[in-house]
N, CA, C and O atoms as CSV, one atom per row, in Angstrom:
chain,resi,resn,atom,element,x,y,z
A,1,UNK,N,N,0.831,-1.170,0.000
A,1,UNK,CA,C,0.000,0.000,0.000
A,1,UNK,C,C,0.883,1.242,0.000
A,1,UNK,O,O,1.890,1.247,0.707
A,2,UNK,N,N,0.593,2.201,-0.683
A,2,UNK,CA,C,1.174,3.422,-1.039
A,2,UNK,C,C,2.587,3.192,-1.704
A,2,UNK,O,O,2.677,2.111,-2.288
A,3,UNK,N,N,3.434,3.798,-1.723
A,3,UNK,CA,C,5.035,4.237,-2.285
A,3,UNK,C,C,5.979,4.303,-1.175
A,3,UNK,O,O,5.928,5.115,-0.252
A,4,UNK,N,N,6.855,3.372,-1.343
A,4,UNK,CA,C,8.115,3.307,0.051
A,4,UNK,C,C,9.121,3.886,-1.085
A,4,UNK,O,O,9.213,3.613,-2.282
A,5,UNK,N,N,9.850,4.801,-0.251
A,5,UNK,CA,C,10.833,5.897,-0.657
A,5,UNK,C,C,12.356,5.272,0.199
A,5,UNK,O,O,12.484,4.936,1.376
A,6,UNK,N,N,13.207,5.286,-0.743
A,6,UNK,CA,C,14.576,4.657,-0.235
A,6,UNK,C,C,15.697,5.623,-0.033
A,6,UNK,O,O,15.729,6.492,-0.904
A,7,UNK,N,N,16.724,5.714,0.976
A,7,UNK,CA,C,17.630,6.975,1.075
A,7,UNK,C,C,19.210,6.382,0.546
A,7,UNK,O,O,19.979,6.391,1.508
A,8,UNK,N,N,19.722,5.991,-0.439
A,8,UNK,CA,C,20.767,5.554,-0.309
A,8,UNK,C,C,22.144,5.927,0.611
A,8,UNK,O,O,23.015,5.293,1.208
A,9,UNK,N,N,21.812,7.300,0.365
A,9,UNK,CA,C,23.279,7.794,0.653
A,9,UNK,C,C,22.561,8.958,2.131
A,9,UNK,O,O,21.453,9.485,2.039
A,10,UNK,N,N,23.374,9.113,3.214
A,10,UNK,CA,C,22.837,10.120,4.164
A,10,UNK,C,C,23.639,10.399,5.095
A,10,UNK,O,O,24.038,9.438,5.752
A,11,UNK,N,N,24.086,11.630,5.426
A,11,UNK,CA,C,24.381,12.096,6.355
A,11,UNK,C,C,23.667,12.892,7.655
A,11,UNK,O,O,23.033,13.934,7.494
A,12,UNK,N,N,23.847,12.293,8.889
A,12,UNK,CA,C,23.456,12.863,9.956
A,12,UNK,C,C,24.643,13.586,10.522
A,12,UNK,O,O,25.787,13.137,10.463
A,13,UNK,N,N,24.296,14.786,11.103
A,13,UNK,CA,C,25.271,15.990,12.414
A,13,UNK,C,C,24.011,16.188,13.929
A,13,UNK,O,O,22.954,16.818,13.923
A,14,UNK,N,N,24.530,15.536,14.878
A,14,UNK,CA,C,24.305,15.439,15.696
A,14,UNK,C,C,25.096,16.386,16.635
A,14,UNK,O,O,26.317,16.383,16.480
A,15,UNK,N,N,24.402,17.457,17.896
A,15,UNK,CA,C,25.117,17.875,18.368
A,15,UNK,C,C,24.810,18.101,20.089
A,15,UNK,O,O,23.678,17.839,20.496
A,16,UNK,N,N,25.574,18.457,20.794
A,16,UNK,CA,C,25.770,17.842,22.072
A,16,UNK,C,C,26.447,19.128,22.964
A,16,UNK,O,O,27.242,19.933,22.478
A,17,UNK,N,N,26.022,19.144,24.200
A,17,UNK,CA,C,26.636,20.604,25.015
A,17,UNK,C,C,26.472,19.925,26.692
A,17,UNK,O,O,25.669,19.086,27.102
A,18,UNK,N,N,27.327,20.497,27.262
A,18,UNK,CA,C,27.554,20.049,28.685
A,18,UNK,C,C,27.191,21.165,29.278
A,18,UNK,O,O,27.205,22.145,28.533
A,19,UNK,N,N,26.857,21.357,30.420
A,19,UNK,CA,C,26.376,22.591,31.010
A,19,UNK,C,C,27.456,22.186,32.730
A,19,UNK,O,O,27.317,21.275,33.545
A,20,UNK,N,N,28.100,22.932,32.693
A,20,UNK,CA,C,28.872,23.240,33.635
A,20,UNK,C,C,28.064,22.944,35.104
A,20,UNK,O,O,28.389,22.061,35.898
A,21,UNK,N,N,27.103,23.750,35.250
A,21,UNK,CA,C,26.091,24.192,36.640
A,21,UNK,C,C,25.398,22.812,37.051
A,21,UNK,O,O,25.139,22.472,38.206
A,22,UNK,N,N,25.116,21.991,35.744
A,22,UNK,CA,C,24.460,20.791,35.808
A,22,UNK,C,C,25.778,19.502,36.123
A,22,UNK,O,O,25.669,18.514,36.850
A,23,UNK,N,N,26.916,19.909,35.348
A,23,UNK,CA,C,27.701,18.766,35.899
A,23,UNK,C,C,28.043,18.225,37.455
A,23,UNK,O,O,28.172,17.162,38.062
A,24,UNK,N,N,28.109,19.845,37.718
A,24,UNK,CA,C,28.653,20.398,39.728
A,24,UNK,C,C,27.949,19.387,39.736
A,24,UNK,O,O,28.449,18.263,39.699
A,25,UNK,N,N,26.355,19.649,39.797
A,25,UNK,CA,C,25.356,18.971,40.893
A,25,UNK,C,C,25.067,17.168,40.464
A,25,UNK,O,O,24.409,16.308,41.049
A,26,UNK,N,N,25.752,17.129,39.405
A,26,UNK,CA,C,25.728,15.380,39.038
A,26,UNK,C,C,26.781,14.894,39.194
A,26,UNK,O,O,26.821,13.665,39.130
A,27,UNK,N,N,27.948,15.580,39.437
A,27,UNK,CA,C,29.084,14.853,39.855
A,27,UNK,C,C,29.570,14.338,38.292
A,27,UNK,O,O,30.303,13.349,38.278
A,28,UNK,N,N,29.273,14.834,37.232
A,28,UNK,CA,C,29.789,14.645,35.984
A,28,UNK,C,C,31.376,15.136,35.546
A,28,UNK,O,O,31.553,16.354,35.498
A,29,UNK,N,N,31.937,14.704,35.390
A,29,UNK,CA,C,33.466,14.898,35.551
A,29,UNK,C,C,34.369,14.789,33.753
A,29,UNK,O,O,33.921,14.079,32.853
A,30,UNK,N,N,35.554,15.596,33.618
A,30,UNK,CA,C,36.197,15.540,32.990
A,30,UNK,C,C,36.341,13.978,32.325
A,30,UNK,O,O,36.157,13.750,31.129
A,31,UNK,N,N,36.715,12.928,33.354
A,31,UNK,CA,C,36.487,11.694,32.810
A,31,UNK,C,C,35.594,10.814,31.918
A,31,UNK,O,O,35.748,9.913,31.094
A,32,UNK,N,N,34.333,11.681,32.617
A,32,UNK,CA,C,33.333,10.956,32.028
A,32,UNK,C,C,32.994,11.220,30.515
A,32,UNK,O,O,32.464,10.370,29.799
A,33,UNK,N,N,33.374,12.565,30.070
A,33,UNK,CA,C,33.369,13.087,29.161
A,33,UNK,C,C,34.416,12.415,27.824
A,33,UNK,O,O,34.165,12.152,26.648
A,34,UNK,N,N,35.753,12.292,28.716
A,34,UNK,CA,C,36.542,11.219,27.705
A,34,UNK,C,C,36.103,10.107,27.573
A,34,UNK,O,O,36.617,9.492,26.639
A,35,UNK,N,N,35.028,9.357,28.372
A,35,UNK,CA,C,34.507,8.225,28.446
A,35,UNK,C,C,33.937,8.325,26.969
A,35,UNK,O,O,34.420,7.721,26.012
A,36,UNK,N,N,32.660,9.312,26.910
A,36,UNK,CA,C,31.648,9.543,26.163
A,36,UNK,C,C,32.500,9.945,24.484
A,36,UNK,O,O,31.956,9.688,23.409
A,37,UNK,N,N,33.501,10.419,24.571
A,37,UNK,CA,C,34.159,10.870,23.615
A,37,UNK,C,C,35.009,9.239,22.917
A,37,UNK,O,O,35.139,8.971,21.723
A,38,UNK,N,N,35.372,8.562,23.859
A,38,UNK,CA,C,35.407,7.016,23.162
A,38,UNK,C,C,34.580,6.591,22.748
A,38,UNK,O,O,34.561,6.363,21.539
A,39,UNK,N,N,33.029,6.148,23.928
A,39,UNK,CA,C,31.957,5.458,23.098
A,39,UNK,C,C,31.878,5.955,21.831
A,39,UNK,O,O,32.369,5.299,20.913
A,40,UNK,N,N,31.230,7.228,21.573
A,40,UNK,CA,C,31.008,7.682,20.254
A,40,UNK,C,C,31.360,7.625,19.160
A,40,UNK,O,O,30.649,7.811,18.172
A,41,UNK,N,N,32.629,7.332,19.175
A,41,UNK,CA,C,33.216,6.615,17.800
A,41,UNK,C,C,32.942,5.092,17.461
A,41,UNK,O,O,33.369,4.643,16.397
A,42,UNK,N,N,32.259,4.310,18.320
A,42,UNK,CA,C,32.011,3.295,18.243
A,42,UNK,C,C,30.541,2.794,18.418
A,42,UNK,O,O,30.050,1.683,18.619
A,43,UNK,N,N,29.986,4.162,18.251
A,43,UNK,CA,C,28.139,4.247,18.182
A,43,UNK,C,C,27.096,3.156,17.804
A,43,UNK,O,O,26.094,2.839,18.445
A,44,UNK,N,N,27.554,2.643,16.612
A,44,UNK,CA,C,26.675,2.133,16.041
A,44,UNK,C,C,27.707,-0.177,15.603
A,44,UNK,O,O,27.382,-1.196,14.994
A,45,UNK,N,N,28.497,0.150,16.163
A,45,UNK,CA,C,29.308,-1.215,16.322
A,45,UNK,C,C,28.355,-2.268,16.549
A,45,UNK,O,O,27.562,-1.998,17.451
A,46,UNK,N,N,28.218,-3.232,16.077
A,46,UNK,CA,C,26.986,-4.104,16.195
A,46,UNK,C,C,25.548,-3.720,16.730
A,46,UNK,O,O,24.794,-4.150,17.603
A,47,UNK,N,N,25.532,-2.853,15.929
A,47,UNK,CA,C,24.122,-2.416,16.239
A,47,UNK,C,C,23.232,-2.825,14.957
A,47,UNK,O,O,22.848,-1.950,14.182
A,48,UNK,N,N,22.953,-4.031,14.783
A,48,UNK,CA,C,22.736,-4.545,13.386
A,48,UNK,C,C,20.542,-4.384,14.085
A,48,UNK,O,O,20.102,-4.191,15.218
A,49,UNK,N,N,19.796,-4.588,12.716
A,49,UNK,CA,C,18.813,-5.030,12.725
A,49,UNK,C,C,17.725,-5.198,11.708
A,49,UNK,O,O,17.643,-4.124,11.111
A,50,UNK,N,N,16.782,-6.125,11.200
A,50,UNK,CA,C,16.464,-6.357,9.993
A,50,UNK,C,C,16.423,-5.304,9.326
A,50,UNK,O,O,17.125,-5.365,8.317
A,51,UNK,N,N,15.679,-3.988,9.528
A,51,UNK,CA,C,15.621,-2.525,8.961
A,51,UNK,C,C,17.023,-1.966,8.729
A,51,UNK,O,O,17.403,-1.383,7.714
A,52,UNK,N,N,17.646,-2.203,9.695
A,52,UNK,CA,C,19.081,-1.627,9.183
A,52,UNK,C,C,20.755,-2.520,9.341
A,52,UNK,O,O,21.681,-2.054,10.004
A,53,UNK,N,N,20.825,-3.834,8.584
A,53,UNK,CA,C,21.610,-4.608,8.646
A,53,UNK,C,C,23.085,-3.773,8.933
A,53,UNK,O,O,23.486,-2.711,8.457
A,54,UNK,N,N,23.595,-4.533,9.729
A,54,UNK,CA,C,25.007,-3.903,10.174
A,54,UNK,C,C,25.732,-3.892,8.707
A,54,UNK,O,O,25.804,-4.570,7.682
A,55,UNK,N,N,26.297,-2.489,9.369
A,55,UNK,CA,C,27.659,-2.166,8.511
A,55,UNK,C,C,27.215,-1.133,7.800
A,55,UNK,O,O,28.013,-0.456,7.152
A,56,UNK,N,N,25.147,-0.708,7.821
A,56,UNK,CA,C,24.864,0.080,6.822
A,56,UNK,C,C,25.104,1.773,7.776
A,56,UNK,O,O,25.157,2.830,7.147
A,57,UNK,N,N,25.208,1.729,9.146
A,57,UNK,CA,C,25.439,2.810,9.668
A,57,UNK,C,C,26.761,3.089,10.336
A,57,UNK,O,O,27.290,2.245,11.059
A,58,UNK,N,N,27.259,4.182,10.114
A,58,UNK,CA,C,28.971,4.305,10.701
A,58,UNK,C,C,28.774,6.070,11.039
A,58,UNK,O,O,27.989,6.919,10.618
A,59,UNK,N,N,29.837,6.089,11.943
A,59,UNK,CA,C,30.367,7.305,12.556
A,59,UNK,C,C,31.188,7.303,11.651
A,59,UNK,O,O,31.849,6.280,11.470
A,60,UNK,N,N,31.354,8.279,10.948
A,60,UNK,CA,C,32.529,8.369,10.409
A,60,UNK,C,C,33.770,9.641,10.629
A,60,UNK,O,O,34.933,9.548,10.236
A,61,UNK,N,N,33.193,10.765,11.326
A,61,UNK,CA,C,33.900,11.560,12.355
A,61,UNK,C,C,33.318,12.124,13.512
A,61,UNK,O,O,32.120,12.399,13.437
A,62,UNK,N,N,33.928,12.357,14.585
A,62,UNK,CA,C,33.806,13.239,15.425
A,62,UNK,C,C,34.241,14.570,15.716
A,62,UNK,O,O,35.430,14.511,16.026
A,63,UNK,N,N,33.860,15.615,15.751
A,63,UNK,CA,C,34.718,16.632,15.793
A,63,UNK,C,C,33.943,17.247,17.514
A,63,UNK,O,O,32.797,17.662,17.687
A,64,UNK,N,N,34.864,17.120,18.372
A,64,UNK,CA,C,34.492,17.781,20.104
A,64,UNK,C,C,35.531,18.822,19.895
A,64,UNK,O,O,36.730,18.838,19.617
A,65,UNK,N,N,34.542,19.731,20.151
A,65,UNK,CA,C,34.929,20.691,20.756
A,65,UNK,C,C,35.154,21.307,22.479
A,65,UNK,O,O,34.408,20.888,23.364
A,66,UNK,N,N,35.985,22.070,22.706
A,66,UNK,CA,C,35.810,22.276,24.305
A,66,UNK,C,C,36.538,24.221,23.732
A,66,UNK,O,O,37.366,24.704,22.959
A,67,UNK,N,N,35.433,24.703,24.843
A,67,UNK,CA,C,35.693,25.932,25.222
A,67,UNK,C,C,37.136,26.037,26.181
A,67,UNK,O,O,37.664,25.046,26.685
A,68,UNK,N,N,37.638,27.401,26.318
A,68,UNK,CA,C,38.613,27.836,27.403
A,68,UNK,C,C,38.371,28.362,28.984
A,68,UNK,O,O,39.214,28.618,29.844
A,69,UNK,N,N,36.797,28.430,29.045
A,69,UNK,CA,C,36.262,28.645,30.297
A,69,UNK,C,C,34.835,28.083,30.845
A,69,UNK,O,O,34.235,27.617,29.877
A,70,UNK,N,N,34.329,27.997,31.632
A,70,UNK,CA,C,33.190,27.230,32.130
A,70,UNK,C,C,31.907,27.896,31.262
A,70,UNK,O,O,31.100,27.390,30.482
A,71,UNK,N,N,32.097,29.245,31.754
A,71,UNK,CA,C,30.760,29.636,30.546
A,71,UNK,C,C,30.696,29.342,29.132
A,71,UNK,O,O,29.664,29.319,28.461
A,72,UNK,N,N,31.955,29.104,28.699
A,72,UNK,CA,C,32.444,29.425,27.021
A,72,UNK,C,C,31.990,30.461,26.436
A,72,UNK,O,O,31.060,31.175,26.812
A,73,UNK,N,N,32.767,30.584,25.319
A,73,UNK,CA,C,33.377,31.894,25.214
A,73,UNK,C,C,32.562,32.180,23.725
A,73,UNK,O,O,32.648,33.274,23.168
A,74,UNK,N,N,31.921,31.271,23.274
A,74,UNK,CA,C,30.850,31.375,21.953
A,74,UNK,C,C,29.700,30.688,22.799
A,74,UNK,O,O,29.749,29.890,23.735
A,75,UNK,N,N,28.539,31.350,22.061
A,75,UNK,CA,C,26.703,30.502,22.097
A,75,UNK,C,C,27.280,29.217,21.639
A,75,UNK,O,O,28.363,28.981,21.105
A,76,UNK,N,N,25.959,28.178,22.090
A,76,UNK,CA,C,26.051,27.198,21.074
A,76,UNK,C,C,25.439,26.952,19.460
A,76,UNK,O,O,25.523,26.034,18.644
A,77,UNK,N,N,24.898,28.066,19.482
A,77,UNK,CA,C,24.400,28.597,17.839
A,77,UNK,C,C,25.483,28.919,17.159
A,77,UNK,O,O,25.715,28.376,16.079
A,78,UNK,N,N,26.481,30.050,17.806
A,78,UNK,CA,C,27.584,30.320,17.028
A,78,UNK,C,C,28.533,28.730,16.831
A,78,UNK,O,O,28.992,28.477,15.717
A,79,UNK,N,N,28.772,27.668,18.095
A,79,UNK,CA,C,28.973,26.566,17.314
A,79,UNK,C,C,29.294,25.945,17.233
A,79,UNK,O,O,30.399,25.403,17.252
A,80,UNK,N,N,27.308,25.613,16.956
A,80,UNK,CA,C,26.906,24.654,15.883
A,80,UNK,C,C,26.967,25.110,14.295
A,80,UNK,O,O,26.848,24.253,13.420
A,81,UNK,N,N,27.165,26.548,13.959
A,81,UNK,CA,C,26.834,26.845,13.221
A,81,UNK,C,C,28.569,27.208,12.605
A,81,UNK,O,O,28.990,28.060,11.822
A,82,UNK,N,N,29.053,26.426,13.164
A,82,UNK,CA,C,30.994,26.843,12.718
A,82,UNK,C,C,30.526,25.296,12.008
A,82,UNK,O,O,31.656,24.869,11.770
A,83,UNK,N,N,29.954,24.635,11.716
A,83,UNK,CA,C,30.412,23.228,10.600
A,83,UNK,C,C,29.416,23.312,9.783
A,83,UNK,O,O,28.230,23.129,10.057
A,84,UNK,N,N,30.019,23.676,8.453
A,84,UNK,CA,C,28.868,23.675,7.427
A,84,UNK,C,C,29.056,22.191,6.496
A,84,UNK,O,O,30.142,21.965,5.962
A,85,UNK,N,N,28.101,21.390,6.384
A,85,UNK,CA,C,28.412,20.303,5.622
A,85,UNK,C,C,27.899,20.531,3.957
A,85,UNK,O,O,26.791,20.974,3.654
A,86,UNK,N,N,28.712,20.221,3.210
A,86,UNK,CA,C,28.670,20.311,2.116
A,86,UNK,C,C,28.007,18.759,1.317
A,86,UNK,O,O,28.330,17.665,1.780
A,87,UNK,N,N,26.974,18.882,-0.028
A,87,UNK,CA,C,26.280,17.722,-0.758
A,87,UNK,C,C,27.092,16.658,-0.800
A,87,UNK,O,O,26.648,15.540,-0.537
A,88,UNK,N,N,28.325,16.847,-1.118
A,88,UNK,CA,C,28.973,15.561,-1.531
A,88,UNK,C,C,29.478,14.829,-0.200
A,88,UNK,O,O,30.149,13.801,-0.291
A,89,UNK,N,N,29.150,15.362,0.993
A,89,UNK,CA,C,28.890,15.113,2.707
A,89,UNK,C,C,30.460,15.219,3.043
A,89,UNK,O,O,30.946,14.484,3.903
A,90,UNK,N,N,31.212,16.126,2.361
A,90,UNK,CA,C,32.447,16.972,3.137
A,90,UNK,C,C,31.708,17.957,3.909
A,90,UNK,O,O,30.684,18.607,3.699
A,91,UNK,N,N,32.737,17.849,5.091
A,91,UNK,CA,C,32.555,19.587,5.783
A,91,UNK,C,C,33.488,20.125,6.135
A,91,UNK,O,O,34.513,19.556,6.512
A,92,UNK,N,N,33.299,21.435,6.074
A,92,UNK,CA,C,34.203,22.406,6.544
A,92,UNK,C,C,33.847,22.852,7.707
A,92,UNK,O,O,32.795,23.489,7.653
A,93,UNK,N,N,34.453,22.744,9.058
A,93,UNK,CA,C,34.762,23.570,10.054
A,93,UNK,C,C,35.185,24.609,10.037
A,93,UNK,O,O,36.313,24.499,9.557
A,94,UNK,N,N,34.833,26.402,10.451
A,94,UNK,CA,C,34.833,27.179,10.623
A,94,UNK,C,C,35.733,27.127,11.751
A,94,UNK,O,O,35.656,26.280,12.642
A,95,UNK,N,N,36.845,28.328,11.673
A,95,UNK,CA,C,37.633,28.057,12.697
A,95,UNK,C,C,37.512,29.120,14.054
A,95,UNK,O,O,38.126,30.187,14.081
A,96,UNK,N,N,36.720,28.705,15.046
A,96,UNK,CA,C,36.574,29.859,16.156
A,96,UNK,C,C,37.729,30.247,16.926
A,96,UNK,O,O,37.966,29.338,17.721
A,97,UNK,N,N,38.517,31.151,17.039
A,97,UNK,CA,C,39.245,31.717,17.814
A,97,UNK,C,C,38.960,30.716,19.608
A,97,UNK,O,O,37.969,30.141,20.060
A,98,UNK,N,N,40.157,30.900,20.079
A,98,UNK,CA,C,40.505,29.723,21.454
A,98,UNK,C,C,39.480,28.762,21.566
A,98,UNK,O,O,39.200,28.318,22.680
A,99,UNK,N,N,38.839,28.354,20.477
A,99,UNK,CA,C,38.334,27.172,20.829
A,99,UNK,C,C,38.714,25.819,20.168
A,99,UNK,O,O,38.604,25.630,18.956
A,100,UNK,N,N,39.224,24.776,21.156
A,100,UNK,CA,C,40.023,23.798,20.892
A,100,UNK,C,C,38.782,22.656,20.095
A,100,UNK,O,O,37.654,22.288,20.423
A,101,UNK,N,N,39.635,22.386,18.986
A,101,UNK,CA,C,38.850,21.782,18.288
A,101,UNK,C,C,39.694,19.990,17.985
A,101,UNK,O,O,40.919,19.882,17.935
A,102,UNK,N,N,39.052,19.176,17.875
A,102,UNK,CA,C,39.304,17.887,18.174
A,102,UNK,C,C,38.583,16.749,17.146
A,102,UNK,O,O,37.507,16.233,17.444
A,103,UNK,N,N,39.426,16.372,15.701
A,103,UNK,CA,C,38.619,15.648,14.747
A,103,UNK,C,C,39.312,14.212,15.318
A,103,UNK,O,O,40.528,14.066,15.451
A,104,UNK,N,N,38.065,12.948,15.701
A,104,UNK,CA,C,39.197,12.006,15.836
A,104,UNK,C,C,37.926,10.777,14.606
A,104,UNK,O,O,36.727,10.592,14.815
A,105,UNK,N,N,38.512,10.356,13.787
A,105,UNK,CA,C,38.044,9.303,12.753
A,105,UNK,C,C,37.083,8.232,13.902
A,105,UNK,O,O,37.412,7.761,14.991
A,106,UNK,N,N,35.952,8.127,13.208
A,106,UNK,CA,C,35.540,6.568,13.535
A,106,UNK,C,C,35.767,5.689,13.589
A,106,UNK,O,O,36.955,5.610,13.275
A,107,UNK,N,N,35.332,4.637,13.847
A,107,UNK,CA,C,35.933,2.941,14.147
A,107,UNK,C,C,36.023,2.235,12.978
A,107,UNK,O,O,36.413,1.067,12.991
């Protein structure tokens, strides 16, 4: 019934912010953060299932960023809005002044 529509090719940008005020009171720590910065490259690692047989989804970069102070020193509009991805699913990172930027490849 009706028309099933197929995506061959796709890129997702997913994005993510820590809030300082919220870590204090959870006891969320520098560590945990490198924790989270490992899993993530390894997101989708046997994550197989009839709809989406393994191997059809991959991380294929990460780019974390970290500010130079607790408030940071850009919105998170300004950036999210420093990675523009381009059709052929290159992107270019915009380069923000003191903010440490961190590309590490997927699994």
């Amino acid at each position: 019934m009706g028309m099933k529509h197929r995506v061959d090719h796709g890129v997702h940008i997913a994005f993510d912010a820590k809030s300082p005020q919220f870590a204090k009171r959870t006891g969320f720590s520098d560590d945990d953060a490198e924790k989270i910065k490992t899993v993530l490259t390894k997101l989708f690692e046997g994550d197989a299932s009839s709809a989406c047989p393994e191997g059809n989804v991959e991380v294929m970069k990460l780019i974390w960023l970290e500010h130079n102070c607790k408030a940071g020193q850009y919105s998170s509009t300004k950036v999210h809005g420093s990675l523009k991805e381009d059709e052929d699913s290159s992107y270019e990172p915009k380069n923000l002044e003191d903010l440490v930027s961190q590309q590490i490849d997927g699994l």
